[in-house]
C-alpha positions in Angstrom: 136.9 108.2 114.7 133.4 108.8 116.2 130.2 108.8 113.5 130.3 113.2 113.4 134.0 112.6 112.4 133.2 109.8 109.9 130.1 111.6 108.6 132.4 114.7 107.9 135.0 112.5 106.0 131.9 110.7 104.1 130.3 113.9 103.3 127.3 112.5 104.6 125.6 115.8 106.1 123.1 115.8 108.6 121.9 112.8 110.7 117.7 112.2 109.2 117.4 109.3 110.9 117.6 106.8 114.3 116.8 103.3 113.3 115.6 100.7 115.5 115.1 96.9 115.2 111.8 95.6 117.1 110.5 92.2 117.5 107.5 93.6 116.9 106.1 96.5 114.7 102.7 96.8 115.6 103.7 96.7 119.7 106.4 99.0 119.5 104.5 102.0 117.4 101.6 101.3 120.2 104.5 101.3 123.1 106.1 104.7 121.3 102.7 106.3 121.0 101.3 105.4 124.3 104.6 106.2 126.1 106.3 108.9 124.8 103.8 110.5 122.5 105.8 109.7 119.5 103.5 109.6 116.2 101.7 109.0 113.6 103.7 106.3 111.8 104.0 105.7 108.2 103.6 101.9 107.8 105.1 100.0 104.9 106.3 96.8 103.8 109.7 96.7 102.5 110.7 94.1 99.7 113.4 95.8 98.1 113.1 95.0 94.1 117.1 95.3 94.0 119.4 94.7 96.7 122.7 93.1 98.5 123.5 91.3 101.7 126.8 90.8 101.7 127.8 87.0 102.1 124.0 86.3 102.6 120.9 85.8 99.9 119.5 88.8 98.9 116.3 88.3 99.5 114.7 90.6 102.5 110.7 91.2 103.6 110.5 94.0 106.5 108.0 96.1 108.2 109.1 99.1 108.9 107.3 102.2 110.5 108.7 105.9 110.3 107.7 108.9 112.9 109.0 112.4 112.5 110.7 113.5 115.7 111.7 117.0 114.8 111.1 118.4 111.0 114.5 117.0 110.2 114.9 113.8 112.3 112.3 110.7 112.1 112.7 107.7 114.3 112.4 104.3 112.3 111.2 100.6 113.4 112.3 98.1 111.5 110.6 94.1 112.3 112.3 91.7 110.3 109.6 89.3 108.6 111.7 87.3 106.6 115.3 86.8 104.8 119.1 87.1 106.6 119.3 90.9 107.5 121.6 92.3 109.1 118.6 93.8 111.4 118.1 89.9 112.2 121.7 89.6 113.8 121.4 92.4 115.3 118.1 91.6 117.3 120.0 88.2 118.2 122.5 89.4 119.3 121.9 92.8 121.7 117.6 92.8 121.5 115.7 95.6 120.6 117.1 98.9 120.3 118.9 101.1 118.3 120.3 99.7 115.2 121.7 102.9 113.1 122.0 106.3 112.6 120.2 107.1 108.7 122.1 110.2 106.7 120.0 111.3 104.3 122.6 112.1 101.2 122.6 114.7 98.6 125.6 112.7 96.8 124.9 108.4 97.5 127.0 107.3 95.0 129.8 109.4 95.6 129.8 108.3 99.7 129.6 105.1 98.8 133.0 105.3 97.0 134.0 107.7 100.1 133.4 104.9 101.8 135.3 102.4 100.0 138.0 104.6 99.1 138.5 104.6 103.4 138.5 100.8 103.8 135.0 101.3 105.5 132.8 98.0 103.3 128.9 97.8 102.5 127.1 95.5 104.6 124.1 95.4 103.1 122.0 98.0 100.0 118.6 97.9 99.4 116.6 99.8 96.0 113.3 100.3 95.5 109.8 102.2 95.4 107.9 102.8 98.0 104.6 104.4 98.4 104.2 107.5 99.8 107.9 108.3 100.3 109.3 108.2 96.3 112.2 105.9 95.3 114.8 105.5 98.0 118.3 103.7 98.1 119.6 102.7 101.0 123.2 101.5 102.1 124.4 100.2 105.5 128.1 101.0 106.2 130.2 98.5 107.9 131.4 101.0 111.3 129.9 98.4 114.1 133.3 97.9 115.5 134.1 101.6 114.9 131.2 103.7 115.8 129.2 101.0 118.1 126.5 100.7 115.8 125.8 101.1 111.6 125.8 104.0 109.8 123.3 104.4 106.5 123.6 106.4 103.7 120.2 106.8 102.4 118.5 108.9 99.0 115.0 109.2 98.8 114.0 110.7 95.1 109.8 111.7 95.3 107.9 110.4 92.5 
């Protein structure tokens, strides 16, 4: 099963969102900008007020900057400041680059049980507010071994 096959069995929609773990924040929106033209960034700190790691403690601080590609698709940097991510593995393991593919979902709850309901586990979910954007939940699917990288099912509710 690729991710456009697993997204169609999930009911996830369309991809929103290409996520990328950085060493640095600030560096990479300067590399992207300078490079490739991509920009302007939204810049926030992310310090979920509710969240789950599985096996890990919950407790994550990340940078994270967000650039809109197309109207529908925005590219997102993720620098882990503190806590056991699974961003942090990630970046040990394979080095910068592209983490996840982000699905932004009409129905979260119900692809989470999707999910479930297919054997395919929750690595990781992260709730909270965050300026500028409204209050998003976020969900990282366990489909490393299937798809080659992680799939997140994301909901983003303005204020």
């Amino acid at each position: 099963m690729d991710a456009a096959e697993l997204a169609t069995a999930l009911n996830l929609g369309k991809i929103a969102q290409i996520g990328c773990v950085v060493r640095s924040l600030e560096t990479s929106i300067a590399n992207y900008e300078r490079v490739l033209g991509v920009g302007p960034f939204l810049t926030f700190d992310f310090r979920p007020e509710k969240g789950f790691v599985r096996g890990r403690s919950p407790g994550i601080d990340l940078k994270i900057g967000v650039a809109q590609l197309t109207p529908e698709l925005s590219l997102e940097l993720i620098e882990v400041v503190a806590g056991e991510p699974y961003h942090k593995d990630f970046l040990e393991a394979h080095g910068e680059g592209v983490q996840h593919l982000g699905y932004l979902s009409e129905d979260y709850d119900g692809a989470l049980a999707r999910a479930s309901a297919m054997g395919v586990e929750v690595l990781m979910w992260a709730e909270t507010d965050v300026a500028g954007m409204g209050h998003v939940r976020g969900a990282y699917l366990d489909t490393l071994e299937l798809l080659g990288t992680l799939v997140e099912v994301i909901e983003i509710k303005p204020f």
